[in-house]
C-alpha positions as CSV (number, residue, x, y, z in Angstrom):
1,X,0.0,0.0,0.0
2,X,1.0,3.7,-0.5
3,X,2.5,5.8,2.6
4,X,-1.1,7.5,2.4
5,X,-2.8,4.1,2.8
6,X,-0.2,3.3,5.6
7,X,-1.8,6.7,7.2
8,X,-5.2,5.3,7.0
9,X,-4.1,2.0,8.5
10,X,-2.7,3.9,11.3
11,X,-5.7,5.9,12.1
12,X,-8.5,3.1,12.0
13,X,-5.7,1.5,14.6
14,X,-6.2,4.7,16.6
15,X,-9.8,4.3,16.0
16,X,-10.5,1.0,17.1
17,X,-8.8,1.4,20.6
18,X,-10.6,-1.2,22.1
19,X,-12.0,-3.3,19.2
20,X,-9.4,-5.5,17.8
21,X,-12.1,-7.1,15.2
22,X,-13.6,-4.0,14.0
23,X,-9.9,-2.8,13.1
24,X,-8.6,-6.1,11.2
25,X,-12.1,-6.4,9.3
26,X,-11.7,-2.8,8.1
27,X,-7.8,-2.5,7.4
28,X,-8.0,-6.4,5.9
29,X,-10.9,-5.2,3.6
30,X,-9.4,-1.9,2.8
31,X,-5.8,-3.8,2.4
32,X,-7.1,-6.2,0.3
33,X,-9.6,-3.5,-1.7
34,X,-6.3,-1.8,-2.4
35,X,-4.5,-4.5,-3.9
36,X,-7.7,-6.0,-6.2
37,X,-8.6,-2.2,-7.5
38,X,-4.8,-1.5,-8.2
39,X,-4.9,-4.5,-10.1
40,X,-8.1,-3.8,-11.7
41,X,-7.2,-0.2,-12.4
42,X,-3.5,-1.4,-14.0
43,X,-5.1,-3.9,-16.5
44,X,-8.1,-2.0,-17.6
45,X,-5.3,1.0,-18.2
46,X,-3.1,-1.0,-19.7
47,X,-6.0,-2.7,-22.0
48,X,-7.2,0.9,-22.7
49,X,-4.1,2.1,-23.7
50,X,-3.6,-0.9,-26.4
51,X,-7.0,-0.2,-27.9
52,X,-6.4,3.4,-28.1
53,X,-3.2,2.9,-30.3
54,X,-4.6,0.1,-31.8
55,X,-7.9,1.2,-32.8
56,X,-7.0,4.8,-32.9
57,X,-9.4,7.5,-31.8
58,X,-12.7,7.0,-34.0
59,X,-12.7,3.1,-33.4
60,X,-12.1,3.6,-29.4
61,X,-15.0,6.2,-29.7
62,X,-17.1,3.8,-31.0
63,X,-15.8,1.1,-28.1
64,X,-16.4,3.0,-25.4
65,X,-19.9,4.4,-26.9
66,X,-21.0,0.8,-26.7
67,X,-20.0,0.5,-22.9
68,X,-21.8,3.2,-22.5
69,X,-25.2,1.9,-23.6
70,X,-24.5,-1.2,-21.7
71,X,-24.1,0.8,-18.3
72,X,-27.0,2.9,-19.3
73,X,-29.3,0.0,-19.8
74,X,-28.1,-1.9,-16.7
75,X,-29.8,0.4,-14.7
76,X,-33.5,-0.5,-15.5
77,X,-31.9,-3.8,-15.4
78,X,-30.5,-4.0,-12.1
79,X,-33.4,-1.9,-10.6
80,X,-30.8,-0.6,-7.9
81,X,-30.9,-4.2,-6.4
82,X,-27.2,-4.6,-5.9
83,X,-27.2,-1.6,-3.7
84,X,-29.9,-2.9,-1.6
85,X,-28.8,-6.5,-1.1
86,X,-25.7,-5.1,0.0
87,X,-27.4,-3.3,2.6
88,X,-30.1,-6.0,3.6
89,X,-27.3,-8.9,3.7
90,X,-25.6,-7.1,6.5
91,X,-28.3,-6.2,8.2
92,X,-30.3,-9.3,8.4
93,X,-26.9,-11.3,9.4
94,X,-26.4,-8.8,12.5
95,X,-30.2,-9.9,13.1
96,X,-30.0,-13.4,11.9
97,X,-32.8,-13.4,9.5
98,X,-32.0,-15.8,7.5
99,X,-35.0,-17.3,5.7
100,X,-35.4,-13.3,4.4
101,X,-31.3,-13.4,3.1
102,X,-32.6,-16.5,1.4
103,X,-35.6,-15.2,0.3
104,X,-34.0,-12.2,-1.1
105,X,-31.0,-13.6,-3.1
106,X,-33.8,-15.6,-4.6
107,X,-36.0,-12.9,-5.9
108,X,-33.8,-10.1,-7.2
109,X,-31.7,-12.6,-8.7
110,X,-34.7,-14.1,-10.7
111,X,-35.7,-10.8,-11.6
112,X,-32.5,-9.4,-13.0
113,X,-32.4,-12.5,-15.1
114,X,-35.8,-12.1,-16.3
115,X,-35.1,-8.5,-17.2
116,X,-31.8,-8.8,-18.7
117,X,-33.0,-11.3,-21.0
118,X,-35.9,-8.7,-22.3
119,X,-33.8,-5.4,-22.2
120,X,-31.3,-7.4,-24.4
121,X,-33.8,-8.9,-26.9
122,X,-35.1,-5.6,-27.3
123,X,-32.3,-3.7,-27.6
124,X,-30.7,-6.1,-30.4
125,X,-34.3,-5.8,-32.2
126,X,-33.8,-1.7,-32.7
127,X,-30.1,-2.3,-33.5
128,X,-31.0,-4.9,-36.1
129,X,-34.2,-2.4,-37.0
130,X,-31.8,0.3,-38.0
131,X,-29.4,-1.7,-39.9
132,X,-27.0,0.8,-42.0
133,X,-28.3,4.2,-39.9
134,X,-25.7,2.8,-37.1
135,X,-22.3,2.8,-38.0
136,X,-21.7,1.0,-34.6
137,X,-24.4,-1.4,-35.4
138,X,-22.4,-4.7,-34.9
139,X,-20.6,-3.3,-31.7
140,X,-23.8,-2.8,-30.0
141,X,-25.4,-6.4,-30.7
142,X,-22.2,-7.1,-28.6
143,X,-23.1,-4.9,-25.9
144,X,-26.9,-6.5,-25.9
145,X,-24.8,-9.9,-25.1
146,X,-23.1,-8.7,-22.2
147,X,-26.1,-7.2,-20.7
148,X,-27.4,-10.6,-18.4
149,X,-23.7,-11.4,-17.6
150,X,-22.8,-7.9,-16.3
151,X,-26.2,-7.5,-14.4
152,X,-26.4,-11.1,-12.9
153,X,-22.6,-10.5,-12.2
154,X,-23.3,-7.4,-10.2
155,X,-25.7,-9.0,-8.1
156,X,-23.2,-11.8,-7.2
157,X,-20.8,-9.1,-6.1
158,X,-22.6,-7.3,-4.4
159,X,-24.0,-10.5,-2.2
160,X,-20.4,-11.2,-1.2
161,X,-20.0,-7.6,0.1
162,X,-22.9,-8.0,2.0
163,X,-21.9,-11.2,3.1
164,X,-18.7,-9.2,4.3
165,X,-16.1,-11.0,2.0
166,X,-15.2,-7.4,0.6
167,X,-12.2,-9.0,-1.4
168,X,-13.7,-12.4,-2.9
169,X,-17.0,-10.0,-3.6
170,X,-14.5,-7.5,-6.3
171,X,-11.8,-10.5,-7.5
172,X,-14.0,-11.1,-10.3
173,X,-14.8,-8.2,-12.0
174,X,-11.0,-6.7,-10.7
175,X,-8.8,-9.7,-11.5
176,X,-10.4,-12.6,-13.5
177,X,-12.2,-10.2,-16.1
178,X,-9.3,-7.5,-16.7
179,X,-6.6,-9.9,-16.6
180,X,-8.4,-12.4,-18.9
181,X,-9.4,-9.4,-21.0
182,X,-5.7,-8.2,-21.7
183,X,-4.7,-11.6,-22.6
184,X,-7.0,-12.2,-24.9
185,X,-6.4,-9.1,-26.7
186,X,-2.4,-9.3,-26.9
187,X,-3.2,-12.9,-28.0
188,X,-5.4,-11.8,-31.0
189,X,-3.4,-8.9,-32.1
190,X,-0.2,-11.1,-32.1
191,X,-1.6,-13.7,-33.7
192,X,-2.0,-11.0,-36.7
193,X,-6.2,-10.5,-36.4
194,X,-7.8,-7.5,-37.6
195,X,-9.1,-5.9,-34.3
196,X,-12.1,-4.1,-34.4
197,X,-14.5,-2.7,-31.6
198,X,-16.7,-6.1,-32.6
199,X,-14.2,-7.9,-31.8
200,X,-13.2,-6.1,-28.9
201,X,-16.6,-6.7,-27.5
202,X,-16.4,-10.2,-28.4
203,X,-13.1,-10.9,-26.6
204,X,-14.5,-8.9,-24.0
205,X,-17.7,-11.3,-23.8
206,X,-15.7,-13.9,-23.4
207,X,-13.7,-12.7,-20.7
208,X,-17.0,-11.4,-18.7
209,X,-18.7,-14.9,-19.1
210,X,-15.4,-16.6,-17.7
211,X,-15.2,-14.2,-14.7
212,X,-19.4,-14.7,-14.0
213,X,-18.5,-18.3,-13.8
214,X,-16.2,-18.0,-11.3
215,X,-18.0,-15.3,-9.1
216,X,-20.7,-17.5,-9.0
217,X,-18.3,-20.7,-7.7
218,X,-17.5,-18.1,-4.6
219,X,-20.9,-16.9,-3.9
220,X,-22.1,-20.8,-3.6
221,X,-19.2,-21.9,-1.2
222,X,-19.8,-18.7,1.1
223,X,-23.2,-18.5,1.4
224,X,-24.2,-19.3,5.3
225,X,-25.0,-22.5,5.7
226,X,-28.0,-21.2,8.1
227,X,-29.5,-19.4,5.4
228,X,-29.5,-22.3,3.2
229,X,-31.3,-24.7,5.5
230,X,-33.7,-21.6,6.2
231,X,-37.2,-21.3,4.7
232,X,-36.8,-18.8,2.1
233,X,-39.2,-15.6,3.0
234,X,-40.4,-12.6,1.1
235,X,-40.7,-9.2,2.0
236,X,-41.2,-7.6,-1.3
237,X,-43.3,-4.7,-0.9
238,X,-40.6,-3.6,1.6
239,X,-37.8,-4.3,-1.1
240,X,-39.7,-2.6,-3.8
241,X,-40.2,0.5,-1.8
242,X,-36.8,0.4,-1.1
243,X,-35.6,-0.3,-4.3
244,X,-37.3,2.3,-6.4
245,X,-35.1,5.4,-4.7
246,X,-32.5,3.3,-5.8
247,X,-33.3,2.8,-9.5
248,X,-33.4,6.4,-9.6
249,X,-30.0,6.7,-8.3
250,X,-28.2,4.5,-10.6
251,X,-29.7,6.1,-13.6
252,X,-28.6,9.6,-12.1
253,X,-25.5,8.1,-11.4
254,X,-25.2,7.0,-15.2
255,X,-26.4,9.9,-16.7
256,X,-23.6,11.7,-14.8
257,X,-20.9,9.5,-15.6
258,X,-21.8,8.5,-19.4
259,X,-23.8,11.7,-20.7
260,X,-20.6,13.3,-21.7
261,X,-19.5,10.2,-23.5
262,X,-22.7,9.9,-25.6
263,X,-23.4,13.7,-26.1
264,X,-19.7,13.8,-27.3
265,X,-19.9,11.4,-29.9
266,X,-23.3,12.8,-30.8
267,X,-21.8,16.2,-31.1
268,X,-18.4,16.1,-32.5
269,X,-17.6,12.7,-33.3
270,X,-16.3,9.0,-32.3
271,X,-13.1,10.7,-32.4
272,X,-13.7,13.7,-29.4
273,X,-15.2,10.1,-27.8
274,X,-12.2,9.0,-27.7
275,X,-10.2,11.5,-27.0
276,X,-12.4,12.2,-23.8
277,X,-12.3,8.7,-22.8
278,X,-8.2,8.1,-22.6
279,X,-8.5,11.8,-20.0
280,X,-10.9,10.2,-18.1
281,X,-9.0,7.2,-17.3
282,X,-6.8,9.7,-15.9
283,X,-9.2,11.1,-13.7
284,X,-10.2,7.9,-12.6
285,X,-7.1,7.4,-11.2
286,X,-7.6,10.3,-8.4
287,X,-11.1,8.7,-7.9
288,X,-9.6,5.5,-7.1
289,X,-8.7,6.0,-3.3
290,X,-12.6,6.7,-2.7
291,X,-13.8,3.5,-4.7
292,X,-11.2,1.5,-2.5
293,X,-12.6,2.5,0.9
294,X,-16.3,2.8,0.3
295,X,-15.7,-1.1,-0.9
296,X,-14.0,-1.7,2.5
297,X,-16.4,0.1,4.7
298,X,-19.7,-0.5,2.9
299,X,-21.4,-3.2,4.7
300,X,-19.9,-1.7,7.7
301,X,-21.8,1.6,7.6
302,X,-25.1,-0.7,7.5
303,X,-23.7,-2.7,10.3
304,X,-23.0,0.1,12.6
305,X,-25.7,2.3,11.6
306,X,-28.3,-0.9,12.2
307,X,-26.6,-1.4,15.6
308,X,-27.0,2.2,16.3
309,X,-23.1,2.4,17.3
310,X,-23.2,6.0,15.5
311,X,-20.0,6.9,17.6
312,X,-18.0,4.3,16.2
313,X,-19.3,4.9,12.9
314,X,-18.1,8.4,12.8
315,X,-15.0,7.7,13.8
316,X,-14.7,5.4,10.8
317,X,-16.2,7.8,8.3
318,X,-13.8,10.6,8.9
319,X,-10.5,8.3,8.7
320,X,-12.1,7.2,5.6
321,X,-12.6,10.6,4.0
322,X,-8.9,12.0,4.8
323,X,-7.7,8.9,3.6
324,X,-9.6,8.6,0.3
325,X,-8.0,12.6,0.1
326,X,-4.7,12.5,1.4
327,X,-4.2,9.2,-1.8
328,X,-6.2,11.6,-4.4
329,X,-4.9,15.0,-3.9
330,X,-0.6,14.3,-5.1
331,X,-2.0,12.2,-8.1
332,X,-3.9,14.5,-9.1
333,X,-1.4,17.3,-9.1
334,X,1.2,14.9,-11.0
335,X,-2.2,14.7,-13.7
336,X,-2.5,18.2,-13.7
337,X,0.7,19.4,-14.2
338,X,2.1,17.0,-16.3
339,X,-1.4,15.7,-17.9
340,X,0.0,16.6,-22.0
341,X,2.7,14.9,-21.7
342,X,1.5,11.4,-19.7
343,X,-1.4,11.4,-22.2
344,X,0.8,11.9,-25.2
345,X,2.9,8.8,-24.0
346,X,0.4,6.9,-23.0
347,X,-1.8,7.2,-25.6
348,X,-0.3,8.7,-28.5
349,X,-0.3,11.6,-29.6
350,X,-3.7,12.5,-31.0
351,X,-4.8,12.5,-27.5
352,X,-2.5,14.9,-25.9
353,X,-5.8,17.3,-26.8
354,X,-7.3,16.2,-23.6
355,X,-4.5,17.3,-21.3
356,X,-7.1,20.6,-20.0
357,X,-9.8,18.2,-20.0
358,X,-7.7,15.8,-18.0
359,X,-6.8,18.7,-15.1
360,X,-10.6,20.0,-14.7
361,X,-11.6,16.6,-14.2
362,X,-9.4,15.6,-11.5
363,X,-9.8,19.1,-10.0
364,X,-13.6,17.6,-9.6
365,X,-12.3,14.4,-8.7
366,X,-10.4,15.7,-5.6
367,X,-13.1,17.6,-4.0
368,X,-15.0,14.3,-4.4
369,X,-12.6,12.5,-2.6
370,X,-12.8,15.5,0.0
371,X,-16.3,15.3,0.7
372,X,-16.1,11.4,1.5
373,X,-18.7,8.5,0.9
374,X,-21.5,10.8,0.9
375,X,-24.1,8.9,-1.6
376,X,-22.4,5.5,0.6
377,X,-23.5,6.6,3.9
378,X,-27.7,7.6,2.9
379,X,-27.5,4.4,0.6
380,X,-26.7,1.7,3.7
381,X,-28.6,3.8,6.4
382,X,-32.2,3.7,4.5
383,X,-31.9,7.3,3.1
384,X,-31.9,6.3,-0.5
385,X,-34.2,8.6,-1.4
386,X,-32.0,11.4,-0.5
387,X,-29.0,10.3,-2.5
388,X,-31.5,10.1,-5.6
389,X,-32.3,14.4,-4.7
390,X,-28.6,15.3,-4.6
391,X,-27.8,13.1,-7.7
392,X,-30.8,14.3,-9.7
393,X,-28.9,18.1,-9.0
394,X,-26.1,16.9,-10.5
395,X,-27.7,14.7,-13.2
396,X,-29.6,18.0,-14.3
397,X,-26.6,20.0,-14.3
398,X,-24.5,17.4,-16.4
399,X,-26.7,17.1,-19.3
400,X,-27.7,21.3,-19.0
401,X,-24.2,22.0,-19.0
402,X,-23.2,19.4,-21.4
403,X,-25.4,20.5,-23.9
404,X,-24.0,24.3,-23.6
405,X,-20.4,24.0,-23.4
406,X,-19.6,20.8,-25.9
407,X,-20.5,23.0,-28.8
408,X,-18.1,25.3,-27.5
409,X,-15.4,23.7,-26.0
410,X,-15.7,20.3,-27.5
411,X,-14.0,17.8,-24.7
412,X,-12.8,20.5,-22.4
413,X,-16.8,21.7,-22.4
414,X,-17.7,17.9,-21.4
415,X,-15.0,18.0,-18.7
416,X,-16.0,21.4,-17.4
417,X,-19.9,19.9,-17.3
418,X,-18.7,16.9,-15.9
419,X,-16.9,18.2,-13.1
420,X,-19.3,21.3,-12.3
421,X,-21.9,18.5,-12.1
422,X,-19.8,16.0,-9.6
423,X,-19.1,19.3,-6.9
424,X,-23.1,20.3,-7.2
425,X,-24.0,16.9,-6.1
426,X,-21.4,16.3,-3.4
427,X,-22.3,19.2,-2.2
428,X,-26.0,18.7,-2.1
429,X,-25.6,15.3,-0.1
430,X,-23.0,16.4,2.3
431,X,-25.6,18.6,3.6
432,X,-28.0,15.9,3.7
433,X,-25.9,13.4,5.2
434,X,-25.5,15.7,8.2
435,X,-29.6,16.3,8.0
436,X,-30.4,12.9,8.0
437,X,-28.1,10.7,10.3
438,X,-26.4,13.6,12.1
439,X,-23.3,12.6,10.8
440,X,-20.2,14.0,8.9
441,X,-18.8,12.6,5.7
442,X,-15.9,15.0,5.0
443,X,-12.4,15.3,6.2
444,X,-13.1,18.6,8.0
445,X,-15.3,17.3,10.8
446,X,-14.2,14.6,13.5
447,X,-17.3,14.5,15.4
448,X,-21.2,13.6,15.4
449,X,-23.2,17.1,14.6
450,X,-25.6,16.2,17.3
């Protein structure tokens, strides 16, 4: 781990004066969180940088356009589920419910199936519809296959978390399906195959199935062995009221993290796709010291919260937050500073056009790391419907501002949008956080607000 993750170490030790368990669990998690998202981060860059010399700009456009339909249609496919079973897992282990765990990792998962299925036989029918109007036609039939295994495979995940094996719950989607990924497209392009974003997709469709299978070979061994002699139980108008905040959420949280993507390619081209795409990586780099602990603490929060050990829990909330920052904020600055250079050597350079895109995002990307796992904390104490207000501010703002400034400013417009969006929304739920719970998410408090 970096000196920064060290520091984080150190102060949950501080933290946890006391409560040996509650220390290893969270520095374990965040430890081994580190180590699977450095991983996952490393491939996917490295894959990304391959396709972006390899397919160039337009072709990497179109690539990364057909993700983003994926992740926009996963949304109505998922429902919000894996958010919620994340949250109900740990809860109903604290209180032993387990015929309701059963009952639950029954339904949503037949559910998601059934949806998948009918989102992706749909969606192929317009593609097929449209025919020549789609120059990204065959790339998006593709996408329509990797719709059931990316939703199902979400679920898994997310029942692992729950289930408080943080690290088993990302070595999937962070390990099996990157790693598998990059080998299969060093494999094609040596072996002297035309690469195309089809056959991206498809080498990416095969790498996705592989890792499902094995996500779901974890989930089976780990699932309590009390829940599966257990009568399985339903509660679903409880789960449907709680789910349908958080359907809203994950499409907000799409529309603010693909809109640009889509509206780009809409607007100037595949190629500005592109281009955009390789800075964002970048960004995604600051963002990564967030992603790592909200992983580590998620079921935790629920936990806590559930127990109503709110002391404890703020403790761990403000450690998280200066950790997540004190990672984020010299990356960034490196980014920054030196953004034309790393993207031109990186990428080539008909990207280095992205360096001012590149800074303003991870100037957005650091305050988000400031203001700590604000949409995390509403999400695993029942105040969904909170995080689906401050995200809708910031969904509103991203497409408003998106549609002013790309015309104008082409990738550094989407970036500016992008980024004004991300501040209005962290914004919005810190403040609500602190309404609803009484506690702080940022790094600037250290104690409860009531």
């Amino acid at each position: 781990m970096t000196s920064a993750g060290f520091s984080f170490a150190a102060r949950l030790r501080r933290l946890a004066v006391g409560d040996s368990l509650l220390y290893r669990h969270l520095v374990g998690a965040a430890a081994g969180s580190f180590l699977l998202s450095l991983s996952a981060k490393a491939l996917t860059l490295i894959s990304s940088v391959l396709l972006a010399r390899w397919l160039g700009s337009a072709g990497y456009g179109v690539y990364s356009s057909a993700l983003a339909v994926l992740l926009m249609l996963g949304v109505p496919t998922t429902l919000g589920l894996p958010i919620l079973v994340v949250r109900l897992l740990a809860s109903y282990r604290v209180n032993e419910e387990w015929g309701l765990m059963r009952g639950l990792l029954q339904r949503v998962n037949l559910l998601v199936l059934l949806l998948s299925v009918i989102l992706a036989g749909l969606g192929s029918a317009v593609v097929w519809a449209l025919g020549d109007r789609l120059s990204s036609g065959h790339a998006l039939l593709w996408a329509m296959g990797l719709l059931p295994l990316t939703a199902l495979g979400a679920l898994r995940s997310a029942a692992l978390r729950g289930l408080h094996h943080i690290v088993l719950g990302q070595l999937p989607e962070n390990v099996v399906m990157p790693g598998l990924f990059l080998g299969l497209l060093a494999s094609w392009n040596f072996a002297g195959l035309a690469l195309t974003p089809e056959s991206v997709l498809a080498l990416r469709f095969a790498a996705v199935a592989a890792a499902f299978v094995v996500g779901a070979w974890l989930l089976i061994r780990r699932l309590p062995s009390a829940m599966l002699r257990a009568e399985p139980c339903y509660d679903t108008a409880t789960w449907a009221r709680a789910a349908i905040p958080l359907l809203f959420l994950g499409g907000m949280s799409i529309i603010n993290t693909q809109t640009d993507v889509l509206m780009l390619a809409g607007i100037h081209g595949a190629a500005s796709a592109g281009v955009y795409r390789a800075a964002s990586r970048g960004a995604e780099l600051v963002a990564f010291s967030l992603v790592v602990i909200n992983m580590a603490i998620q079921p935790t929060i629920s936990h806590l919260y559930t127990a109503g050990e709110t002391q404890r829990l703020q403790r761990v909330l403000t450690a998280a937050a200066r950790g997540a920052l004190a990672m984020a904020l010299p990356l960034a600055l490196v980014l920054a500073l030196f953004g034309k250079t790393i993207l031109r050597l990186v990428f080539g350079d008909e990207f280095e056009s992205g360096a001012l895109c590149l800074a303003i995002l991870c100037g957005a990307q650091v305050i988000n790391a400031g203001a700590g796992p604000v949409a995390l904390i509403l999400n695993m104490t029942g105040h969904e419907r909170d995080s689906v207000v401050g995200m809708t501010i910031g969904a509103v703002v991203n497409v408003v501002l998106n549609a002013i400034f790309i015309p104008l400013w082409d990738v550094d417009g989407a970036a500016l949008a992008t980024g004004l969006s991300l501040v209005s929304w962290n914004f919005a739920l810190v403040a609500l956080v602190r309404r609803r719970t009484g506690l702080s998410s940022t790094v600037l408090n250290s104690v409860l607000a009531r």
